[in-house]
C-alpha positions as CSV (number, residue, x, y, z in Angstrom):
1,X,-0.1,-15.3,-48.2
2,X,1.1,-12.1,-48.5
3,X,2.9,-10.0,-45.7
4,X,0.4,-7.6,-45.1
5,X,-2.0,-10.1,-44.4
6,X,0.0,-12.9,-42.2
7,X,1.1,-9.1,-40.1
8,X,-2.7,-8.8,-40.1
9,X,-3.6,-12.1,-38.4
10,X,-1.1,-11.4,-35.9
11,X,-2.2,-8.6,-34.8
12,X,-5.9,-10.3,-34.6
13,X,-4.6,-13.2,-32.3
14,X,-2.5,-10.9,-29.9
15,X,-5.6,-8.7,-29.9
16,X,-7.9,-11.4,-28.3
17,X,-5.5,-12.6,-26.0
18,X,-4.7,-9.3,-24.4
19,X,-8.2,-8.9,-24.1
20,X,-7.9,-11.6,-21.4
21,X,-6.0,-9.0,-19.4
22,X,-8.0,-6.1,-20.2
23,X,-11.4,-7.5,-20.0
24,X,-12.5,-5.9,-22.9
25,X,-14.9,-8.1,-25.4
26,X,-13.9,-5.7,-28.5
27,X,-11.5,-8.6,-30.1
28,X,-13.3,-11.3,-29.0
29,X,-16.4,-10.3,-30.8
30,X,-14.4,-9.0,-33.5
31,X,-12.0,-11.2,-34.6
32,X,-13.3,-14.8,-33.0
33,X,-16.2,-16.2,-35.2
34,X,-19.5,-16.1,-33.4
35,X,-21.0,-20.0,-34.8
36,X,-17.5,-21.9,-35.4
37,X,-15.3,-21.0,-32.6
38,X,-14.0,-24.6,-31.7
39,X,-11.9,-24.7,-28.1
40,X,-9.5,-27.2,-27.3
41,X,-8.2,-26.3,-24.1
42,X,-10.6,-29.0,-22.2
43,X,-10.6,-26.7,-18.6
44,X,-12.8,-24.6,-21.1
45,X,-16.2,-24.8,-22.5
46,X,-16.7,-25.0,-26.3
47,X,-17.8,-21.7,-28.5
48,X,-17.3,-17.9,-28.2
49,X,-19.9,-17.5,-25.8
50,X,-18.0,-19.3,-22.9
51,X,-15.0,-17.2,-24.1
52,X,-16.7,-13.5,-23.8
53,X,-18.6,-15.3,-20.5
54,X,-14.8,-15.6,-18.9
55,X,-13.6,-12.2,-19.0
56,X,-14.8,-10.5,-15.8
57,X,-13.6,-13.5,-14.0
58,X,-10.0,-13.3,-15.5
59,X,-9.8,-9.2,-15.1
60,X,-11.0,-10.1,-11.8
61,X,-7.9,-12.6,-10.9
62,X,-5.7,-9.9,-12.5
63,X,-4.6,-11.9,-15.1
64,X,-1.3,-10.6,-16.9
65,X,-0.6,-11.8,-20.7
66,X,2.7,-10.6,-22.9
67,X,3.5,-11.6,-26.1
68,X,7.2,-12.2,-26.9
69,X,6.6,-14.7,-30.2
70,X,4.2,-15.1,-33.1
71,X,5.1,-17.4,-36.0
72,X,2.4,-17.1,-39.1
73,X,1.8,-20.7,-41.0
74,X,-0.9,-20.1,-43.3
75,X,-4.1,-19.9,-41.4
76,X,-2.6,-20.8,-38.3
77,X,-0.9,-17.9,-35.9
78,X,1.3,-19.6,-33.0
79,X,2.0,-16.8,-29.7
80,X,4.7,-17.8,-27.3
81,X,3.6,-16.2,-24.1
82,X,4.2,-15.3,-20.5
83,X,1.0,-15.5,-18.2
84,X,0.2,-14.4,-14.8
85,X,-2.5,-16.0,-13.1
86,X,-2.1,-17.8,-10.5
87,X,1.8,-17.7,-10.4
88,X,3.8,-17.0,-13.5
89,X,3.3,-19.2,-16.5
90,X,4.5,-20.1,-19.8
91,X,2.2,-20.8,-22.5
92,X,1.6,-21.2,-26.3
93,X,-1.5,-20.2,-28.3
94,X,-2.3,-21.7,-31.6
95,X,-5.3,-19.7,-33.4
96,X,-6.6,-20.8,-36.7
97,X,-8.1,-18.5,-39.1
98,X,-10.7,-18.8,-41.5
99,X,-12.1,-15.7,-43.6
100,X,-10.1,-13.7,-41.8
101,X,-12.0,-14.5,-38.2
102,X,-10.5,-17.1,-35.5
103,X,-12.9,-20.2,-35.7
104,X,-10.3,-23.1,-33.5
105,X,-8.1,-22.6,-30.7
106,X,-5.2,-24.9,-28.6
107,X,-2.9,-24.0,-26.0
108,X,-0.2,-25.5,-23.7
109,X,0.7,-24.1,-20.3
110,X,3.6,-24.8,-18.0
111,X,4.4,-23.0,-14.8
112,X,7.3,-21.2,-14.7
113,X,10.4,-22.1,-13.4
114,X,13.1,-19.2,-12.5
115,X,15.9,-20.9,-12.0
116,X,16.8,-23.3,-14.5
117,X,20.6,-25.3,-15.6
118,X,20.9,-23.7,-18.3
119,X,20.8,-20.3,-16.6
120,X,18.3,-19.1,-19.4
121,X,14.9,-18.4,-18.7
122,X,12.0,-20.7,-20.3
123,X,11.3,-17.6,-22.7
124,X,14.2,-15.4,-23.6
125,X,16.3,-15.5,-26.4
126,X,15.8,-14.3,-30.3
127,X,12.4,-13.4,-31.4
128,X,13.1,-12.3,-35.0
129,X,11.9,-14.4,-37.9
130,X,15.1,-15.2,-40.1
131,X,15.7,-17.3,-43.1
132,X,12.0,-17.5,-45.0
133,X,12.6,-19.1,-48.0
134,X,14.5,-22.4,-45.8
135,X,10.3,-23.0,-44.0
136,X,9.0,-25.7,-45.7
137,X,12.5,-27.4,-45.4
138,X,13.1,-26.4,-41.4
139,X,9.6,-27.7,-41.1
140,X,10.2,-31.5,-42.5
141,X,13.1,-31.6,-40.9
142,X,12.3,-30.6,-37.6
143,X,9.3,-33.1,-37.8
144,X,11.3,-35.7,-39.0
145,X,13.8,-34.7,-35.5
146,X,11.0,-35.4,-33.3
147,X,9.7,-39.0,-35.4
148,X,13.6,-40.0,-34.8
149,X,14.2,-39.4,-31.5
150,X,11.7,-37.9,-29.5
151,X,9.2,-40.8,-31.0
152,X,11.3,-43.5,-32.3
153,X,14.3,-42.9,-29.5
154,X,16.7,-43.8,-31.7
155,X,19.9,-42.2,-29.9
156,X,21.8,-43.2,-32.7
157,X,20.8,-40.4,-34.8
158,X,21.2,-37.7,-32.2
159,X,24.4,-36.3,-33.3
160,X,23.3,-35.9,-36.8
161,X,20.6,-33.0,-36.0
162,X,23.4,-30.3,-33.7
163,X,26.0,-28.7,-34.5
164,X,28.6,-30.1,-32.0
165,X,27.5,-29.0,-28.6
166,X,26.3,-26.1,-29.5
167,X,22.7,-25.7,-28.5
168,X,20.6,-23.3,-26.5
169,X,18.3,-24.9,-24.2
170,X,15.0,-23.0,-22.5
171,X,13.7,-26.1,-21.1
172,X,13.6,-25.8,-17.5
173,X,15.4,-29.2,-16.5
174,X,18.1,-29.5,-19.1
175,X,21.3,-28.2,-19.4
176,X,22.9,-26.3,-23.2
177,X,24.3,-28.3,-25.5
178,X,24.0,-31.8,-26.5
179,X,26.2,-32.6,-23.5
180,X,23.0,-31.5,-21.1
181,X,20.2,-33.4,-22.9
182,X,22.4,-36.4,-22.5
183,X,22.3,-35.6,-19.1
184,X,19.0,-35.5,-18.1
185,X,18.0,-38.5,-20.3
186,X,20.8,-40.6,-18.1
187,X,19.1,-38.7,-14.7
188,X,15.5,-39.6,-15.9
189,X,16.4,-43.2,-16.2
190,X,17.9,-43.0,-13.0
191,X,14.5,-41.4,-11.5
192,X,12.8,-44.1,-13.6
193,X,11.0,-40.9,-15.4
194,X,9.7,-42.6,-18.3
195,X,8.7,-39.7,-20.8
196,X,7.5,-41.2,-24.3
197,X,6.2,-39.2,-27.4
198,X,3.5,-41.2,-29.7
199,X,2.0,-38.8,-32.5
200,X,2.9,-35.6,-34.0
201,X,-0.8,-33.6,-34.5
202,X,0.8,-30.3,-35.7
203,X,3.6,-28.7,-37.4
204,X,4.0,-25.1,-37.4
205,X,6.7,-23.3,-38.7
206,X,8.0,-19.9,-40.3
207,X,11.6,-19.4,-41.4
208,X,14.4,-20.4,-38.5
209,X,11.1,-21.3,-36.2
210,X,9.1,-24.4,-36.1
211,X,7.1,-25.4,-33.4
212,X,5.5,-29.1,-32.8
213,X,2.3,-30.5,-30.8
214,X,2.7,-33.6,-30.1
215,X,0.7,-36.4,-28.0
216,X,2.8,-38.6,-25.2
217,X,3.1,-40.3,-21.9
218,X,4.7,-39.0,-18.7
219,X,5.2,-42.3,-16.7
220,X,2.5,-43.4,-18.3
221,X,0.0,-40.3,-17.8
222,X,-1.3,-38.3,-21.2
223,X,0.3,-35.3,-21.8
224,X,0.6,-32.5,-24.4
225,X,4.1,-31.6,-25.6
226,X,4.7,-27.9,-27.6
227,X,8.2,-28.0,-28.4
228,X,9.8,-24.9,-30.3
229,X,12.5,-24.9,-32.3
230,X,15.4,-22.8,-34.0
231,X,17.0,-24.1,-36.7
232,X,20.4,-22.5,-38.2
233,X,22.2,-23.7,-40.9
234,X,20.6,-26.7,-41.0
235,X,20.8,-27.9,-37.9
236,X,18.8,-27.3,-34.1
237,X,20.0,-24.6,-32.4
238,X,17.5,-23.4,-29.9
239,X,14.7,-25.0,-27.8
240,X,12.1,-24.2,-25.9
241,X,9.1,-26.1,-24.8
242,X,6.0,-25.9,-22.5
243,X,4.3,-29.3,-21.4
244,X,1.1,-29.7,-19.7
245,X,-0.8,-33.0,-18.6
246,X,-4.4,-33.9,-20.1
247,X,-7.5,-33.8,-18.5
248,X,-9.3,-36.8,-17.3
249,X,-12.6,-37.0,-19.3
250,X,-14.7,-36.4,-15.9
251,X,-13.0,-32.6,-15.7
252,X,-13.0,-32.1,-19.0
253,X,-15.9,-28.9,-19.9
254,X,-15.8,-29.8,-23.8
255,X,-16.1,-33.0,-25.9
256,X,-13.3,-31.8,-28.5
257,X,-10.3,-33.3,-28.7
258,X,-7.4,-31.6,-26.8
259,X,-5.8,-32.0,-30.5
């Protein structure tokens, strides 16, 4: 995919979710297919219709949206977000294209925490796309990061995927470096926080970026995990994630699978 067109798709996805904000149903019908739209955030019902249906009501709460990411993966744009509704949130978007019109949609939302270890916020940090050619290989490593440890907890390997302790943490709990993660593993045990990742549904990446969706327990509750990452020469640099628990299937408002 050219540049000109992955630039293109961007623009489409920021489009329709600033429309959120402004209440105006220009994107929406524009750029999100009228018969395919699937949803996957389960607090929502299914199709374009519900979407167009939820605009006065969100203009209304004086909901806030800005954009401070977008990764392009062939059909699939990823948005790294701020919110404001209800309090300030943190969320990620995943739109995929098809024909050049949005036709499936997931998202992950997180409140906000101000005040975190690290002493960086859940969302600053770089935003420019580096290192192109080095996607498909940031990609299966990055996946194969989250099958080793995140999945298979094998501590073992930890070392082998950071540079030293050098690494940039946007997680709201944890501590930089590899020093902090080590950390709040050790204070989750003593919590008896048990936090276990089972399947990887999605791997997104472009360049230095890659972000995962992956499917998990929180002592033993479901729970979606987007984790974005930063990779520099060769190893994780930079994280950031957003984590948000599953709906029961008696709130749920669609059938579709929140993956």
């Amino acid at each position: 995919m050219d540049l000109n067109t992955q630039n293109e798709l961007v623009k489409k996805a920021i489009a329709v979710l600033e429309s959120l904000e402004s209440g105006n149903p220009e994107a929406i019908m524009n750029y999100v297919h009228p018969d395919k739209y699937i949803q996957h955030n389960q607090a929502l019902p299914n199709g374009r219709a519900a979407m167009l249906g939820a605009l006065d009501h969100l203009k209304d709460l004086g909901v806030k949206v800005s954009i401070k990411r977008a990764l392009v993966d062939g059909d699939y744009v990823a948005l790294h977000s701020v919110y404001d509704f209800h309090g300030p949130k943190i969320g990620f978007d995943i739109f995929r294209f098809e024909n050049g019109r949005i036709v499936e949609h997931w998202d992950n939302l997180q409140e906000m925490v101000e005040k975190t270890p690290s002493n960086h916020t859940m969302i600053d940090g770089p935003v420019t796309i580096k290192d192109i050619d080095k996607t498909d290989a940031n990609k299966t490593y990055v996946k194969r990061f989250v099958e080793d440890i995140m999945i298979g907890k094998n501590r073992g390997l930890l070392t082998t995927y950071f540079d030293g302790d050098h690494y940039i943490q946007h997680d709201p709990h944890i501590a930089d470096g590899l020093s902090g993660l080590s950390a709040a593993v050790r204070a989750m045990e003593e919590q008896h926080i048990e936090m276990q990742y089972t399947h990887i549904h999605q791997v997104i990446g472009q360049g230095d970026f890659v972000l995962t969706i992956s499917e998990g327990l929180i002592n033993g509750e479901p729970n979606a995990f987007y984790d974005l990452f930063r990779v520099e020469n060769g190893k994780i640099a930079e994280h950031w994630d957003v984590i948000e628990a599953i709906l029961p299937p008696e709130k749920r408002k669609n059938s579709n699978s929140r993956f």
